[in-house]
PDB file of N, H, CA, C and O in Angstrom:
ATOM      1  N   UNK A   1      -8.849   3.832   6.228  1.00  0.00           N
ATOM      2  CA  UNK A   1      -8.348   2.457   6.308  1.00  0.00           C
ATOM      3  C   UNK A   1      -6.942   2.469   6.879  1.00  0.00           C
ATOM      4  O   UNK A   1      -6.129   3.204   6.317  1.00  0.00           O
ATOM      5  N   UNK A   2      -6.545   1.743   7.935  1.00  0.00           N
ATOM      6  H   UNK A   2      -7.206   1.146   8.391  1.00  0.00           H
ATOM      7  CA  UNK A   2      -5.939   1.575   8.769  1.00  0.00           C
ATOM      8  C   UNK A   2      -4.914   0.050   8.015  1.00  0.00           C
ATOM      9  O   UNK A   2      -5.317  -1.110   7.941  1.00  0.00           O
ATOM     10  N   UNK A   3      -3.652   0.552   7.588  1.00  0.00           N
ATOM     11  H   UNK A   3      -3.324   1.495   7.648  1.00  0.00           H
ATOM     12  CA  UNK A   3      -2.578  -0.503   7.256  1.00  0.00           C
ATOM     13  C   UNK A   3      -1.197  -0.875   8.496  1.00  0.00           C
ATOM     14  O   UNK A   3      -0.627  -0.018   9.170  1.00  0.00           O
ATOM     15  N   UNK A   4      -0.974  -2.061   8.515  1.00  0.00           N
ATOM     16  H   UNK A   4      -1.437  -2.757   7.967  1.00  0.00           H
ATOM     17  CA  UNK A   4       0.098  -2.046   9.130  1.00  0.00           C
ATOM     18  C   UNK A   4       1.387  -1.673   8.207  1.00  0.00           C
ATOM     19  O   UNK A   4       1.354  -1.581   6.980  1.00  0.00           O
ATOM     20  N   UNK A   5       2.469  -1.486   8.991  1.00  0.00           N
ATOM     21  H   UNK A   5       2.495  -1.561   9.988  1.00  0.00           H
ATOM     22  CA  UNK A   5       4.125  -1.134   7.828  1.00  0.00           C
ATOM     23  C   UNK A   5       3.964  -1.931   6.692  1.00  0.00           C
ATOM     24  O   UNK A   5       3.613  -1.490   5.597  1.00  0.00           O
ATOM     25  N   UNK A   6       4.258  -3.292   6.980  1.00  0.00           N
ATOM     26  H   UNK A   6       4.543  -3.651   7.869  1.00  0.00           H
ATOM     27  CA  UNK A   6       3.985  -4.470   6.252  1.00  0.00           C
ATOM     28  C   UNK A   6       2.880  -4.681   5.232  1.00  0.00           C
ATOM     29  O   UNK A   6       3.108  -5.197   4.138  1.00  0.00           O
ATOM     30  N   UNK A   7       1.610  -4.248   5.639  1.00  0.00           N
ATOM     31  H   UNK A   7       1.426  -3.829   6.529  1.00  0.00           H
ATOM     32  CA  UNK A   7       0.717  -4.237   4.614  1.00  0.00           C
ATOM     33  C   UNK A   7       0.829  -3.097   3.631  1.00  0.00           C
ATOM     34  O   UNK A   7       0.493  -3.373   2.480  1.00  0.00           O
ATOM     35  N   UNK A   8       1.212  -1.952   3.854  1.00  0.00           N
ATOM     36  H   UNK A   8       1.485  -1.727   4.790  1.00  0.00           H
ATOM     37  CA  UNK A   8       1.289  -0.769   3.481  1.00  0.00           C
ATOM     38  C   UNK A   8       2.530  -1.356   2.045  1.00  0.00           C
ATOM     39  O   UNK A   8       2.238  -1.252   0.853  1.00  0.00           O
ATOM     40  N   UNK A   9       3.617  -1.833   2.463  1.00  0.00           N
ATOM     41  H   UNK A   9       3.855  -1.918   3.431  1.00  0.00           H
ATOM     42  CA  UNK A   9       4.998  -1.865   1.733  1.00  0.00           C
ATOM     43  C   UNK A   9       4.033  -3.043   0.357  1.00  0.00           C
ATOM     44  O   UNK A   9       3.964  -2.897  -0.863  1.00  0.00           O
ATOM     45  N   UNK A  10       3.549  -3.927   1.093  1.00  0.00           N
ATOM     46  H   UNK A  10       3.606  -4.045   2.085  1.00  0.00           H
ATOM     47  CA  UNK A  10       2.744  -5.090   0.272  1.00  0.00           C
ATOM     48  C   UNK A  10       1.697  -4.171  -0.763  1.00  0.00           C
ATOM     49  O   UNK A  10       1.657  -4.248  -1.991  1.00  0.00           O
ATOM     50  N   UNK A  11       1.168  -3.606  -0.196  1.00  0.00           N
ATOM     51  H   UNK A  11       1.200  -3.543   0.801  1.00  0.00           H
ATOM     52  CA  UNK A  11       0.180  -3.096  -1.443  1.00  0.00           C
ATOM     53  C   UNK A  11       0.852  -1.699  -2.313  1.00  0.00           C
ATOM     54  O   UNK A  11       0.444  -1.367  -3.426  1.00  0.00           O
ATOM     55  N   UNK A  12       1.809  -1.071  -1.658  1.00  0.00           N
ATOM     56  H   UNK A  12       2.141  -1.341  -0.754  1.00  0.00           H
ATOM     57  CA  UNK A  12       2.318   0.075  -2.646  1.00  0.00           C
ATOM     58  C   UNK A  12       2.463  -0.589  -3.820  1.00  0.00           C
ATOM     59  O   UNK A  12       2.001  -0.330  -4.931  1.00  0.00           O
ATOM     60  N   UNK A  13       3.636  -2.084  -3.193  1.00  0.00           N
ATOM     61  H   UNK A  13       4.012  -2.295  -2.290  1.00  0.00           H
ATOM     62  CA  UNK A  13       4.608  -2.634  -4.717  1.00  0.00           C
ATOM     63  C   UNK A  13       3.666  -3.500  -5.686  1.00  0.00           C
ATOM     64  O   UNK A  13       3.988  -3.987  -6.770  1.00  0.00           O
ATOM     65  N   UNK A  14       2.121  -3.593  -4.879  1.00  0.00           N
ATOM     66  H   UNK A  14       1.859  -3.198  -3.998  1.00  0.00           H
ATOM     67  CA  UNK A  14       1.079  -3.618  -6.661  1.00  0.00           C
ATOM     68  C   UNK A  14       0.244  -2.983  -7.059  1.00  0.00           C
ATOM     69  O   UNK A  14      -0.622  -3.314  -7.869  1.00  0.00           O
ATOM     70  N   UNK A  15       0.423  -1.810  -6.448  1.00  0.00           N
ATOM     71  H   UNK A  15       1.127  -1.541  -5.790  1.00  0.00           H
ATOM     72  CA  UNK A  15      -0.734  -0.572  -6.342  1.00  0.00           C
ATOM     73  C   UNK A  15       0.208   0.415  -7.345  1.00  0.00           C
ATOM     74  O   UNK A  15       1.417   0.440  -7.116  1.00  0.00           O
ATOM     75  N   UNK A  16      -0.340   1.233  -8.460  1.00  0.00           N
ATOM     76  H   UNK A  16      -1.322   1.213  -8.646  1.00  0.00           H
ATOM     77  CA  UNK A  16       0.356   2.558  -8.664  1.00  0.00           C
ATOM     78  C   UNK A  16       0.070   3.599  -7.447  1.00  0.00           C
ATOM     79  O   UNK A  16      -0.952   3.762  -6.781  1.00  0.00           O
ATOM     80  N   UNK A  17       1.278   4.216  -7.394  1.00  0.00           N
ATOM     81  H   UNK A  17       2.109   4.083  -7.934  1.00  0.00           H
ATOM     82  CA  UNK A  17       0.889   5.364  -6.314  1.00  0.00           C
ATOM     83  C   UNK A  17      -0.017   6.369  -6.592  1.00  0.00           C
ATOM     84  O   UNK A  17      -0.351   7.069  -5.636  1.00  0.00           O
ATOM     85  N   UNK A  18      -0.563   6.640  -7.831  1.00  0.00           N
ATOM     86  H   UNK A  18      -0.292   6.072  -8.608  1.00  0.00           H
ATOM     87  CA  UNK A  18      -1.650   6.994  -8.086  1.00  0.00           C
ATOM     88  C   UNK A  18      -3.152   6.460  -7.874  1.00  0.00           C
ATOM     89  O   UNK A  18      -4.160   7.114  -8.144  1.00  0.00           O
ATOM     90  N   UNK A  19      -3.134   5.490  -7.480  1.00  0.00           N
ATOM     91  H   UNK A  19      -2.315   4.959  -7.261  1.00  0.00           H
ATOM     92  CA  UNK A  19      -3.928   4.844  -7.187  1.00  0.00           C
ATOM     93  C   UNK A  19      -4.849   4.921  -6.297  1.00  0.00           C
ATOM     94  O   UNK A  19      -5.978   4.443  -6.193  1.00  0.00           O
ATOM     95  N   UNK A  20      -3.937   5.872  -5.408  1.00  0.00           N
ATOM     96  H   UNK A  20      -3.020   6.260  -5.492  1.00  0.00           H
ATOM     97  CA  UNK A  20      -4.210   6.168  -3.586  1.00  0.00           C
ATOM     98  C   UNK A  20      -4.471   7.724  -4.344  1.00  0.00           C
ATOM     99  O   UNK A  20      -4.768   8.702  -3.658  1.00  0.00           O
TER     100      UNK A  20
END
């Protein structure tokens, strides 16, 4: 899955980085 900067920054800050 293919994010832009912007989407990427958007889903870290409601995603745990564990998550990924």
């Amino acid at each position: 899955m293919r994010l832009t900067t912007g989407e990427v920054g958007r889903v870290q800050a409601i995603t745990p980085p564990n998550a990924f």
